[in-house]
C-alpha angles and dihedrals in degrees: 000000000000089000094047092057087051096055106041079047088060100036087057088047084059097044086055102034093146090052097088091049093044090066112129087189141036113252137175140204139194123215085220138038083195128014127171127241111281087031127133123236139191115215099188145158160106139315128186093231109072096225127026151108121287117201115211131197127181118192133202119238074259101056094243109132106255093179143010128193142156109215119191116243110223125197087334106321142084138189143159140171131258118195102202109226121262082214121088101207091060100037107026123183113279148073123311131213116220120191123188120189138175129176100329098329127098138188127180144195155177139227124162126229107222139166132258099272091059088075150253123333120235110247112224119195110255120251118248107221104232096231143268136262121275102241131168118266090257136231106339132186127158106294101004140067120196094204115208115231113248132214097290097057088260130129105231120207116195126195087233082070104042089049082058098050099040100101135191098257128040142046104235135081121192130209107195114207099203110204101015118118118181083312129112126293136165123221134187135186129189121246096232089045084053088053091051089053095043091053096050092047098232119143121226121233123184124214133202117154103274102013136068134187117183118183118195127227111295095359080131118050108222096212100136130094113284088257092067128102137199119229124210107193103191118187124182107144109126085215129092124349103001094054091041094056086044087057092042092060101044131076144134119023087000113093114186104234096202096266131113152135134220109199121189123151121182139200111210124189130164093347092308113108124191135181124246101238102183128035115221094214125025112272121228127219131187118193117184117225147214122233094258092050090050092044096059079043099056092041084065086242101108133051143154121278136181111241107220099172101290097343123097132197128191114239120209101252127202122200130208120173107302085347131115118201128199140152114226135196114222130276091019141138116224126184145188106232132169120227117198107177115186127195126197094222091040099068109126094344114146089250108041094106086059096048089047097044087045092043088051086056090047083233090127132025139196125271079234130350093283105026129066103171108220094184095046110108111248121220128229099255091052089053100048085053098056085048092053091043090053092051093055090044094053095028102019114233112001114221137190122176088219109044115188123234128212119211091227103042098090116202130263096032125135085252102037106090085036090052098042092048098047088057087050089056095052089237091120140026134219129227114236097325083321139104094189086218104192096040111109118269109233125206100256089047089050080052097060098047093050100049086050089049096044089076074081112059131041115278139124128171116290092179136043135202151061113326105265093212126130095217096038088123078061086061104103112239098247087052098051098086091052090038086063101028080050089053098039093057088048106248096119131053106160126227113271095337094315137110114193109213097187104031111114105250116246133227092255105046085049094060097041076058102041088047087052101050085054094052114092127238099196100045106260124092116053118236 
């Protein structure tokens, strides 16, 4: 039945074929008044002009931007796929604005996301892509294809292409984007080119001016028929819509910093397309900066984040020279954003960079929105939590196959996953079956849990000799190896030639720690 409509659909498109260039106005259609989450929409229509570029924009009931796109008018019509998200937090229940505009002409439209109660969702034929121009394999070199671009505006990367730069050395292979600077470009690969390169265990890494995206063996799981394509759609043009669903996200404390990335890679057969939802490896992505944006980088109050409508998560960010690096999951938005948190109590107190740069990173928070509180005690649990939260900024989700539980560590507290995992890690130990969670950390305690930690992130000892501290002989004897290794590496420095062994750590000292432990030794990872 599905393959009769199809057809009687594309036998009336032939009967009409000057109907889409005679429009007078531009229109647009969706394929669905309601579709459920992890279903699959066309957002289609007509422009006056018979070539040209439509600019589509989908938002949330909210009015947050759930998806950008450019589709290429043809002959007087457009159209291109949206995969509503399985998640609800990206794509919530309610009724969604599109807006399609091209030149000076708009059309808009609604359809609702609802759940499966609501009913079933009307089936509409697929529509079959008429085909792309035949084009030559590029420019080709071993190990590197410079694709031309075809009549649609998309660098097309045969097989035939890949088989002569494969090479015999070497695992990577490189597809080179000439002429295109931190703006948009489509890329697709056949499957069966995807194969080739799975089987010889090259990478592909795909280079524009000021933007690289480099996908490991396998990150893509080439499961489809051997006529199907991936399509890499990269935007990083600080312009339209991109830069108006980066401005939509951030207030407050949060300032765009003109740089951003649209990521969407799909997988077409037979006329279906779908998004990849879930990388298999982590994807690596290089941005080049200007000095001001290094600058906010370098000053610890700036970072990548992953723009999920208004919310905003830190991405753990690595610097070389003018380069930004950062690992990405598919179909997403990223952002640089500066984050400049300012506490009342915190003006011109030793510690206020740290609390900034920590509070950029969202490792540490405020006792309220304008107080932070450097001289209040910390419990163990909180700072256990700042510890954890550190680890997942600089190493993303930290993971252990035999987490260990506290007795009295109850689920389902703000604590409780930071705490169990961090036993699991070995970074901190238990009394007796118990955390004691809201006792007062001390400073030799603090100590402990940072050395163990340290393992994490990237630091080695920058100083050598005895502590130089007066109550060293305070220092209990279990503590006394963390306690040196801590000062070797450079996280501790004492206060007038003291330690304090006892003493509870404050909020401030934590977060000069913290801060420290972030920071590299060896250049690399921001702080």
């Amino acid at each position: 039945m599905k393959i009769i409509l199809a057809a009687i659909l594309m036998i009336a498109m032939l009967i009409v074929p000057g109907a889409a260039s005679a429009a007078t106005e531009m229109t647009l259609q969706v394929s669905a008044a309601q579709v459920q989450p992890g279903e699959e929409l066309r957002l289609s229509g007509t422009v006056p002009e018979a070539d040209g570029e439509v600019a589509i924009q989908v938002r949330r009931p909210d009015g947050s931007v759930l998806f950008v796109d450019v589709a290429q008018a043809r002959e007087g019509r457009y159209s291109t796929f949206l995969t509503i998200s399985s998640r609800a937090t990206f794509a919530p229940i309610g009724t969604y604005t599109i807006v399609a505009s091209c030149g000076l002409q708009q059309a808009s439209a609604q359809f609702s996301v609802v759940t499966a109660s609501a009913g079933p969702v009307p089936w509409y034929p697929p529509i079959i892509d008429g085909g792309q121009e035949e084009t030559d394999g590029g420019e080709i070199t071993s190990g590197k294809i410079k694709p031309v671009r075809n009549a649609e505006g998309i660098h097309s990367v045969t097989t035939e292409a890949v088989r002569k730069a494969m090479g015999p050395d070497g695992t990577l292979m490189v597809i080179e984007l000439p002429g295109v600077a931190k703006g948009s470009a489509r890329v697709e690969i056949e499957m069966e080119a995807w194969r080739e390169l799975e089987r010889a265990g090259k990478a592909v890494e795909l280079q524009a001016e000021e933007l690289t995206l480099r996908l490991p063996v396998g990150a893509i799981p080439a499961d489809a028929g051997d006529e199907a394509v991936l399509r890499l759609t990269l935007d990083a043009a600080w312009q339209g819509e991109l830069r108006s669903a980066v401005e939509g996200a951030v207030g407050g404390d949060y300032r765009p910093t003109g740089v951003a990335l649209f990521v969407q890679i799909e997988r077409i057969a037979e006329g279906q397309r779908g998004v990849v939802s879930k990388f298999k490896h982590p994807v690596t992505v290089t941005l080049q900066l200007t000095n001001e944006q290094l600058r906010l980088l370098r000053s610890g109050l700036a970072g990548i984040y992953y723009v999920d409508g208004a919310q905003l998560t830190p991405i753990a960010t690595q610097v070389t020279g003018y380069n930004v690096m950062f690992t990405i999951d598919p179909f997403s938005l990223y952002a640089l954003l500066e984050y400049n948190k300012g506490f009342a109590d915190m003006k011109g107190h030793w510690a206020e960079a740290a609390v900034r740069s920590l509070a950029a990173k969202q490792i540490v928070t405020g006792m309220n929105a304008d107080r932070y509180q450097p001289g209040g005690s910390i419990s163990r649990a909180d700072f256990v939590t700042m510890v954890m939260r550190a680890m997942a900024w600089q190493n993303g989700e930290a993971r252990t196959a035999a987490p260990q539980h506290f007795e009295d560590v109850p689920a389902g507290r703000y604590y409780s996953e930071h705490v169990t995992m961090a036993a699991g890690l070995g970074i901190v130990n238990g009394y007796n079956g118990q955390f004691r969670p809201q006792d007062q950390m001390t400073r030799e305690e603090a100590v402990a849990v940072l050395v163990r930690a340290s393992q994490y992130f990237e630091r080695i000892a920058i100083q050598e000799g005895e502590l130089p501290f007066s109550d060293r002989k305070s220092i209990a004897e279990w503590a006394v190896p963390f306690i040196e290794q801590a000062w070797a590496m450079g996280l501790i420095q004492g206060d007038m030639g003291r330690f304090e062994p006892k003493q509870p750590l404050t909020r401030a000292q934590v977060a000069v720690m913290i801060d420290r432990m972030l920071t590299p030794t060896q250049g690399g990872r921001i702080s």
